[in-house]
C-alpha positions in Angstrom: 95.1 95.3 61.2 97.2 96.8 63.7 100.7 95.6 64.9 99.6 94.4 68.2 96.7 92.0 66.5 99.0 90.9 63.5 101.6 89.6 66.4 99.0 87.7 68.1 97.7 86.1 64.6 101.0 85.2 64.3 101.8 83.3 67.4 98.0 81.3 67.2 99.1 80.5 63.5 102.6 79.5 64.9 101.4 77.3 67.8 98.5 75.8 65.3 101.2 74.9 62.6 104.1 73.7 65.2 100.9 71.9 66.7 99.8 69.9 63.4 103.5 68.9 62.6 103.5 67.8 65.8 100.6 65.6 65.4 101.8 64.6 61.9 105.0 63.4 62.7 104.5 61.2 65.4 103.9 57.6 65.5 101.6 57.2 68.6 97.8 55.1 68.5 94.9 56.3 68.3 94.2 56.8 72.1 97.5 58.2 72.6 97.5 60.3 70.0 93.9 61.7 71.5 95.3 62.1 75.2 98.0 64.1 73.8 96.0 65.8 71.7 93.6 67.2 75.0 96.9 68.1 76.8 98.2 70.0 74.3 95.0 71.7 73.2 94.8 72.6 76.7 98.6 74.1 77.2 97.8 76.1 74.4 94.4 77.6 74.7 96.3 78.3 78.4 99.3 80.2 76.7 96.6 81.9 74.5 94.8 82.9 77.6 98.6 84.3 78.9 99.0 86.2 76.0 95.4 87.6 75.4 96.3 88.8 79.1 99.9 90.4 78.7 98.5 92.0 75.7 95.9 93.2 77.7 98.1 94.6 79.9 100.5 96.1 77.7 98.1 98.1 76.3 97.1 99.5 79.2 100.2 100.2 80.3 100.9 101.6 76.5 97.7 104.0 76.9 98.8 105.0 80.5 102.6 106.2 79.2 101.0 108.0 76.7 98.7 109.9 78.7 101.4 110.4 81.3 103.3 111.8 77.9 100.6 113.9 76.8 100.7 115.9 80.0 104.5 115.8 80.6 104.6 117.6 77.4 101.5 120.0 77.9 103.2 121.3 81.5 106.5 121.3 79.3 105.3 123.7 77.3 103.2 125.3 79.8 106.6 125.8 81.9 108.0 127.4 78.6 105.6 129.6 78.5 105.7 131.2 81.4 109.9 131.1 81.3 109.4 133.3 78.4 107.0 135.4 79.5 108.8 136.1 82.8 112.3 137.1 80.8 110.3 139.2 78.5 108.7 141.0 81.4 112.6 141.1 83.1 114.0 142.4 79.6 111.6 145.4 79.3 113.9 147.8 81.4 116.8 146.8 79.8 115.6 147.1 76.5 114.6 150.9 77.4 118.3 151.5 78.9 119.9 149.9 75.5 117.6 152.4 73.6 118.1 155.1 75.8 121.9 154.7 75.1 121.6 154.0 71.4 120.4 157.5 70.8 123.1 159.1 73.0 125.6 157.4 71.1 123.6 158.9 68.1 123.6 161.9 69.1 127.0 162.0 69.8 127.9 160.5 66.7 126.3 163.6 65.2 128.1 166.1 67.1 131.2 164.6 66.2 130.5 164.4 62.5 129.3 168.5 62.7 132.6 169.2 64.7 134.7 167.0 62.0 132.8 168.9 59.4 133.1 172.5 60.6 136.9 171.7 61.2 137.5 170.7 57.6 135.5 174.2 56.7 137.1 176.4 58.3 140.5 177.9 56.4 144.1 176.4 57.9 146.3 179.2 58.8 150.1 178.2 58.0 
């Protein structure tokens, strides 16, 4: 039993038991007793109705938000998507320059190190 059905039970139980007490505690004849009876059987199977209504209600309103939800979160991600794909498109040149300049630095790293290296070779002259 889901939440929604358990919280109805529990308000016919309610008005059923707050109803009886009702009924049992009060010193009123027979024919009293009976008229009150039909107005109160009435207020409640009219509440009931109320309720059966609002629940009604809320549960379309429940399935609506999460539909709305569902494709908030599907164009979210969507949106992402193409975010991403647009920047990775936008990168691409970039990434070629920071390549492009990696290896110069490399290969002026190397030069350097054969420059440093053929300087330390060669004989000082003091």
């Amino acid at each position: 039993m889901n939440k929604g059905n358990s919280l109805l039970l529990g308000l016919i139980v309610g008005g059923v038991i707050g109803g009886l007490s009702i009924l049992l505690t009060t010193p009123k004849s027979g024919a009293a007793l009976r008229t009150e009876l039909k107005g109160t059987s009435r207020e409640l199977s009219d509440r009931l109705q109320n309720i059966k209504a609002e629940t009604k209600d809320f549960i379309h309103l429940l399935e609506k938000s999460t539909k709305e939800g569902e494709e908030t979160v599907k164009d979210f991600a969507e949106d992402v998507q193409k975010s991403i794909s647009i920047w990775k498109k936008e990168m691409v040149p970039h990434q070629v320059n920071i390549q492009r300049e990696l290896k110069e630095i490399e290969q002026t790293m190397l030069l350097l190190e054969e420059a440093t290296s053929q300087g330390r070779s060669k004989p000082t002259t003091s």
